[in-house]
N, C-alpha and C positions, 0 to 999 in steps of 0.2 A: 763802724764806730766813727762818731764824728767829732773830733775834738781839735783845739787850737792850743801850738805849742812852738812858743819863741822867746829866745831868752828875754828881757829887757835892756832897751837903749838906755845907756848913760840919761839922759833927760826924762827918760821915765820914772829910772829909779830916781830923780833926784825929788821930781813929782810926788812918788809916793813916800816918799821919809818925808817928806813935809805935812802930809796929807794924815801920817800916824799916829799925832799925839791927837789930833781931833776926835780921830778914830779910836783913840782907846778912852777919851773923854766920854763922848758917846758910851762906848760897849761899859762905861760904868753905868752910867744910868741908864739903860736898855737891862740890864743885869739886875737893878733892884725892882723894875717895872715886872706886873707878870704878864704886860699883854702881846699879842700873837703875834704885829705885827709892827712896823718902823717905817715910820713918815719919813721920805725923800722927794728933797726937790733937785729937778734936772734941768739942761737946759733948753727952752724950745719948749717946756710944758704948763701949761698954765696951773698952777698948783701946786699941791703936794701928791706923790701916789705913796702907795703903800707897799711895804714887802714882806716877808715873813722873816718874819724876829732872826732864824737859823739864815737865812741869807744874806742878811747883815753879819753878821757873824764868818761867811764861809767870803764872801768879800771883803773884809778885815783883814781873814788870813793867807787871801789872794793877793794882796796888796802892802802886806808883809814880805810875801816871799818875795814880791816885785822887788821891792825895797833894796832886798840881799843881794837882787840878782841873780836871783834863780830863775828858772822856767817852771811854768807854770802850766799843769793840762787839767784840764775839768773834763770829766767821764761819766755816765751814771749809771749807779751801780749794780745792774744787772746785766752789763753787759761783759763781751768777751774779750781777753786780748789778744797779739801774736806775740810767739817766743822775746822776739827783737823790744817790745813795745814793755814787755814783763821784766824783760832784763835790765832797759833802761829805769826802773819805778823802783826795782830793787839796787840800781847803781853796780851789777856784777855785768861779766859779759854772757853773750847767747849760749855758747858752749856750757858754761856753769849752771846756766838757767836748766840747761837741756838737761843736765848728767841732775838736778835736783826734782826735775820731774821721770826723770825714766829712775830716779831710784823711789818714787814715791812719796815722795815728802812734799810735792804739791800736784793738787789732781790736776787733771787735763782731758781733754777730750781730744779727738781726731778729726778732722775735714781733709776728708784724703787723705794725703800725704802730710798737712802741714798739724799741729799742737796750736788748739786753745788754751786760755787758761782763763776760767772767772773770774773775774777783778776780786769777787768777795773771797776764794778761795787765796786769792794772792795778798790781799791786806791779812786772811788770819796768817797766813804765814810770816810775815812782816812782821805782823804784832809777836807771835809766839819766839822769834829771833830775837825782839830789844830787850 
């Protein structure tokens, strides 16, 4: 799995709490539009490109969390995680993680010695928790 995970510098977030009220300007009228996808311009490109509507969207609340100050991993979703990696998503530690999949309450799988977990089997458990 290949994903990027660091918290944000002070000047990052300060970047993105400025960059949020545009952002939610925008996702109003991206909201009453029905179309698929949302013109952006960047820099270095001559134009506008286009993204998918859900992308705009999933960068919004990427740039949100920045905001807070949190860290931020982007993963897609068929993939697997390690105990350590599932422990941190649900904020408990690895020990806790372990004793909730050996009692079954989230599947997993085996690679030798070490525990899988499918990211989709970990978000319904997530969910079923709130």
């Amino acid at each position: 799995m290949k994903s990027w995970v660091r918290k944000a510098k002070r000047g990052e977030q300060q970047v993105a709490l400025t960059s949020l009220e545009a952002l939610a300007q925008s996702a109003q009228y991206i909201k009453k539009r029905s179309n698929q996808s949302v013109q952006v311009t960047l820099p270095g490109v001559d134009g506008t490109i286009e993204i998918p509507r859900k992308s705009f969207f999933l960068l919004k609340e990427m740039i949100n969390h920045v905001a807070e100050g949190r860290s931020v991993t982007l993963v897609h979703s068929k993939c697997e995680v390690t105990t350590q990696q599932a422990a941190d998503m649900l904020n408990v530690s690895r020990p806790h993680l372990v004793m909730l999949l050996e009692s079954g309450a989230i599947p997993f799988t085996r690679m030798k010695k070490h525990r899988r977990i499918a990211l989709e089997d970990l978000k319904a458990y997530a969910s079923r928790k709130q």
